[in-house]
C-alpha positions in Angstrom: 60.0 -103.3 4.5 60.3 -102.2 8.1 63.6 -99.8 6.8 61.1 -98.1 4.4 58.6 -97.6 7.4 60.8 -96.1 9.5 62.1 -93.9 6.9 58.4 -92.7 5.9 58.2 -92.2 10.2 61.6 -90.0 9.7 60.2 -87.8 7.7 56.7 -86.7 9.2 59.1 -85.3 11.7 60.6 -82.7 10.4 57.1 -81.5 9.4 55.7 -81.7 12.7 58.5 -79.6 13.8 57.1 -77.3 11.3 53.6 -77.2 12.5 54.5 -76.8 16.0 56.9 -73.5 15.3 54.3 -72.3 13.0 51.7 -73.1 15.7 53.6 -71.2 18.4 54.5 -68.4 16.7 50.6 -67.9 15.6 49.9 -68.6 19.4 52.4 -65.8 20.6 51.8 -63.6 17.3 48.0 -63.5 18.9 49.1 -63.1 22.6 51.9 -59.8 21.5 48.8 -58.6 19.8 46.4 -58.8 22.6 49.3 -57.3 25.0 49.5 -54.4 22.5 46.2 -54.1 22.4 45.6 -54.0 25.9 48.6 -51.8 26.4 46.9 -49.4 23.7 44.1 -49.6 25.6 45.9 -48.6 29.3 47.5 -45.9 27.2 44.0 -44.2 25.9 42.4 -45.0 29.5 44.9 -43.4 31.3 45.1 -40.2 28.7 41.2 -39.7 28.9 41.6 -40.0 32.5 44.6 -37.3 32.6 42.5 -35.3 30.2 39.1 -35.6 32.6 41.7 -34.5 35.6 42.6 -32.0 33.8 39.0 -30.7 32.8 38.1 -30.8 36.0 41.0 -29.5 37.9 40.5 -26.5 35.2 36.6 -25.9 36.1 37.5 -26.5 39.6 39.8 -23.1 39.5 37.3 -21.9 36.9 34.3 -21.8 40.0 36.6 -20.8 42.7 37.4 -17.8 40.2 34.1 -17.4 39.9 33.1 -17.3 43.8 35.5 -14.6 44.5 35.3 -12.3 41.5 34.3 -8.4 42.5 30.4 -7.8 43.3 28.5 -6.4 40.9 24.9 -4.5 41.4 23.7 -7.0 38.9 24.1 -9.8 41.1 21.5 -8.2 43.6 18.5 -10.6 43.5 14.8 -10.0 45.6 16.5 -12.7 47.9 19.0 -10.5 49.0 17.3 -7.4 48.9 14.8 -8.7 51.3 17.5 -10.0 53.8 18.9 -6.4 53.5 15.4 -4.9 54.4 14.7 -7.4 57.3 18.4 -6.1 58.9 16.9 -2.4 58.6 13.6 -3.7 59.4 15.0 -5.5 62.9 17.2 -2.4 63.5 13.8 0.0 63.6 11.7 -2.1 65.4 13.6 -2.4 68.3 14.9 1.1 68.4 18.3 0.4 68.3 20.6 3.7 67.9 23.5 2.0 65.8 25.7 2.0 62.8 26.9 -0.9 60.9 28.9 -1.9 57.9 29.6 -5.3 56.9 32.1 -6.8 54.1 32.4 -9.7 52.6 36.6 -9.8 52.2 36.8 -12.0 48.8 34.2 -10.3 46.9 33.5 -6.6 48.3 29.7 -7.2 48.8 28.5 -4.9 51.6 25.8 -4.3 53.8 25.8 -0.8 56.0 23.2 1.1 57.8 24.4 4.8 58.5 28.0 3.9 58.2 29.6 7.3 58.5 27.8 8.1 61.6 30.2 9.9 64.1 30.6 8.2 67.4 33.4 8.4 70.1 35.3 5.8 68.9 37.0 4.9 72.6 39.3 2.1 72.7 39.1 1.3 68.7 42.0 3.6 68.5 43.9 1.4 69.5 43.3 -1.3 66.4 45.5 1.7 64.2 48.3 1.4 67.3 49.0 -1.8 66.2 48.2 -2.1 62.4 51.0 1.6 61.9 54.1 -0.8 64.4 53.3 -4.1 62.6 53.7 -2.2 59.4 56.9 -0.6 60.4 58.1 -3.9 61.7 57.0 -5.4 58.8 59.3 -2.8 56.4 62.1 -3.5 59.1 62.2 0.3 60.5 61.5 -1.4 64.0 62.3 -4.1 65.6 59.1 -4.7 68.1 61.9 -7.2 70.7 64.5 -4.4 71.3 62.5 -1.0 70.9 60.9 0.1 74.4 58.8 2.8 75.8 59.5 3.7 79.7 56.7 3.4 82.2 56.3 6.6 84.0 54.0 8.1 86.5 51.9 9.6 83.7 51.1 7.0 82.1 49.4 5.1 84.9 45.3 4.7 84.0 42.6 2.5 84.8 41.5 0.0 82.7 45.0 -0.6 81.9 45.3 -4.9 83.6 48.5 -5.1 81.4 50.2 -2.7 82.8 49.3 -3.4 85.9 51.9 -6.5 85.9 55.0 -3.8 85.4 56.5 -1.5 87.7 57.1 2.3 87.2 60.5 3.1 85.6 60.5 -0.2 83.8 60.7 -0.5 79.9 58.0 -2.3 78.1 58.8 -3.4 74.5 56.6 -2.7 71.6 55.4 -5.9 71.0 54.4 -6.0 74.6 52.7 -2.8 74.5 50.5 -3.8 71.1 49.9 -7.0 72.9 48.4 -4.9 76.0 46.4 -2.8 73.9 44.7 -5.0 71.9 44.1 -8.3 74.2 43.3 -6.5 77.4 42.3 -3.3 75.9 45.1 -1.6 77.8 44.6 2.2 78.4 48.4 2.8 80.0 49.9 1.0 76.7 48.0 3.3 74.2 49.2 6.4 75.8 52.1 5.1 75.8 52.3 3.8 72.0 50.6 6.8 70.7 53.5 9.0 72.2 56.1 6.7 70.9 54.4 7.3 67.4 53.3 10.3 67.9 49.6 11.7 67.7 49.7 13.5 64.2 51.9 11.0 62.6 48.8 7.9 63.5 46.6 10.5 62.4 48.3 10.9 59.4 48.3 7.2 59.0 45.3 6.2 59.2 44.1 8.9 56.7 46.5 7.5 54.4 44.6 4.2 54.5 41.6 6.2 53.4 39.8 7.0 57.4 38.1 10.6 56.9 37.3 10.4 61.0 40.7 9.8 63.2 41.7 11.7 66.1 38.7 14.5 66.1 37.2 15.0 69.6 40.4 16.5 71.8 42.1 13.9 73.0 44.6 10.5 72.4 41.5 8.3 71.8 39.0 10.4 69.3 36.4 9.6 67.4 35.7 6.8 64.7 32.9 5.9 62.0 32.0 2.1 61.0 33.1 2.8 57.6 36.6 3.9 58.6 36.7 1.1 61.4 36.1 -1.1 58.3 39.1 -0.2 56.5 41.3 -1.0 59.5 40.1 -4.2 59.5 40.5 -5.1 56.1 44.2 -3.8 56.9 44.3 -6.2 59.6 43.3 -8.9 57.1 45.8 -8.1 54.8 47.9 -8.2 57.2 46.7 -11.6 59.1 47.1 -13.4 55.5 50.2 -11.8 54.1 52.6 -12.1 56.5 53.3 -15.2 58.8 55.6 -13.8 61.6 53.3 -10.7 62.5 50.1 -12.1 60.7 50.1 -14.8 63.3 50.7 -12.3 66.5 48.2 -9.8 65.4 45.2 -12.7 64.4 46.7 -14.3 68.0 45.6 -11.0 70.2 43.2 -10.0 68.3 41.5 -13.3 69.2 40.7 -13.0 72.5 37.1 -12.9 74.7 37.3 -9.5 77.0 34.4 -7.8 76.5 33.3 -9.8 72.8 30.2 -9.2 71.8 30.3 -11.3 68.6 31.4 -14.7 70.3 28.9 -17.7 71.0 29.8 -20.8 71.9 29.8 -22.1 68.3 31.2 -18.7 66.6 34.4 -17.0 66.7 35.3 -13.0 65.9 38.6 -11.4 66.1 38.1 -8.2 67.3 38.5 -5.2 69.1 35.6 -3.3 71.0 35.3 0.6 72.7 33.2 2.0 75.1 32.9 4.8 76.9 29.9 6.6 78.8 26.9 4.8 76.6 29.0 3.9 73.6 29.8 0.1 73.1 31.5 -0.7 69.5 32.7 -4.2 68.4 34.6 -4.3 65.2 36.0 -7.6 64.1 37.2 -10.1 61.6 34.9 -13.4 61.1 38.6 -15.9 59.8 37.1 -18.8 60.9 34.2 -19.4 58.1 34.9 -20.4 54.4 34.2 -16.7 53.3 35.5 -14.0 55.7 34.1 -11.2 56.3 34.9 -8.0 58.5 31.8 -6.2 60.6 31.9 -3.3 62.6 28.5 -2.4 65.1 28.5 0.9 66.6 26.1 1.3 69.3 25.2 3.8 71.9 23.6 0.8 74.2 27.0 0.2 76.7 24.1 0.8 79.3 20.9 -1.3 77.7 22.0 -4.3 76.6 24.8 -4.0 74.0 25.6 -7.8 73.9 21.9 -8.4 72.4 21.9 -5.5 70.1 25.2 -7.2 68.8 24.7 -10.5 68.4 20.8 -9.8 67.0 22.1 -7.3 64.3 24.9 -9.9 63.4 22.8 -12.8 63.4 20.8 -11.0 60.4 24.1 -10.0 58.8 24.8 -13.8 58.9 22.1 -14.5 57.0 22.7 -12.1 54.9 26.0 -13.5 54.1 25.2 -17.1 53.5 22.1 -15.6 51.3 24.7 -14.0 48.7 27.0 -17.2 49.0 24.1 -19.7 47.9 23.1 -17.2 45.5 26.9 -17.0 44.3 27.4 -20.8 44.4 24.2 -21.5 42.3 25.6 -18.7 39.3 28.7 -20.2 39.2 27.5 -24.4 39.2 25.8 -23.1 36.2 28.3 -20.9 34.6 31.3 -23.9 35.0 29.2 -27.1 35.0 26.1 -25.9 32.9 24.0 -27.7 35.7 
């Protein structure tokens, strides 16, 4: 009897064996599942999360597209009309005798009040000094390091604290020169420049840009219109943003504080100003914002308080400015995000 048992024992075995294998394999049959499952499930997260990266990295350049595209007379809501009339508005009121022309450099939307007004355009002339050299630098028919202009006896002038550092009979290089005539407003490095060039060839130059008003008036400075003083800048721009080696020189002395009417303690222009008699002008590139913009004020207040009449007219334009952008921000939520 107890052989039999143990036989009967013997073979229960082989069918627990059985049950086990079939037990596991069910156990890990469900787990492969579930780790497919949840694998599908990474997969499809991470695709609708490529695909919503995508989406938005697409209406992202879709808006910025948007912001910068070309003005259109459409676009012109009360809002900004009425910013536009209050400029004029504070212009009249206080009397001011003054031109001014403002762009916005992405879009083209513009603000100017008598912009081809002729005015003795003074030291502005020397803006188109720099702007004809960096573009012959630029095509690599000058080197600025190497080329020089002597300093002679004739070219001596006041206002001229650049020169004032170098001696008669010395040679200056160009990039020295541009350097003098845009940071220190440098009378002696003009003359000097505008002979190198030579006087109809920077006239000629700056009419191929499109100025109608350059060199009129008898003599190596001339006279100058906001509207044309507005093209150089947008040269300058072009320029500033195009090209690093001479970009970064020309934003670099155009940034400087003698005699800057735009600057406050929290605002920045790169500029270049004239004046002359009772002429003050400030012209000048606004780089530091997220939308630049280039301004030029002309005034005939060197003698009454140009500084205020400058920074008063360009505080409207200011407002002016962030008007169309919050205008421009709210079309273009709506036209990418529907909301």
């Amino acid at each position: 009897m107890a052989k039999r048992k143990k036989k009967r024992h013997l073979k229960i075995i082989p069918f627990l064996i059985v049950l086990l294998l079939i037990s596991g394999g069910i156990h890990y049959g469900v787990q492969y599942v579930q780790k497919q499952e949840n694998l599908r499930g990474l997969l499809i997260t991470k695709k609708q999360k490529e695909e919503e990266e995508r989406i938005k990295k697409e209406q992202e350049a879709k808006y910025n597209t948007c912001l910068e595209r070309e003005f259109t007379e459409d676009e012109m809501t009360d809002a900004l009309v009425q910013k536009q009339n209050e400029i004029e508005a504070f212009i009249t009121k206080n009397r001011y005798q003054t031109s001014v022309l403002y762009e916005d450099l992405a879009t083209g939307f513009s603000y100017s009040y008598k912009p081809t007004t002729v005015y003795y355009g003074c030291s502005l002339i020397k803006i188109v000094d720099a702007l004809y050299l960096l573009n012959k630098a630029i095509e690599g028919e000058i080197n600025l390091d190497t080329e020089t202009v002597t300093y002679t006896a004739n070219y001596k002038k006041a206002f001229s604290s650049g020169m004032e550092k170098r001696k008669i009979g010395e040679k200056v290089t160009l990039r020295d020169l541009i350097d003098y005539a845009i940071t220190y407003s440098d009378n002696s490095a003009h003359l000097m420049l505008i002979d190198y060039i030579g006087f109809n060839t920077l006239k000629a130059y700056g009419q191929s840009l499109g100025a109608k008003v350059i060199l009129t008036g008898g003599d190596n400075f001339g006279n100058q219109t906001a509207e044309d003083t507005t093209i150089y800048l947008k040269e300058a721009y072009r320029i500033i943003t195009e090209n690093e080696e001479y970009g970064s020189f020309l934003k670099r002395i155009m940034d400087n504080d003698n005699r800057n009417a735009f600057n406050t303690d929290t605002l920045r222009i790169y500029h270049k100003y004239g004046s002359y008699g009772d002429n003050y002008h400030d012209i000048g590139l606004n780089l530091d914002d997220e939308n630049p913009y280039a301004i030029s004020i002309f005034t005939l207040h060197e003698n009454s308080g140009y500084k205020e009449v400058v920074q008063g007219i360009h505080e409207k334009i200011r407002e002016l400015h962030h008007a169309f952008y919050e205008n421009r921000k709210s079309v273009c939520q709506i036209e990418v995000y529907g909301n």
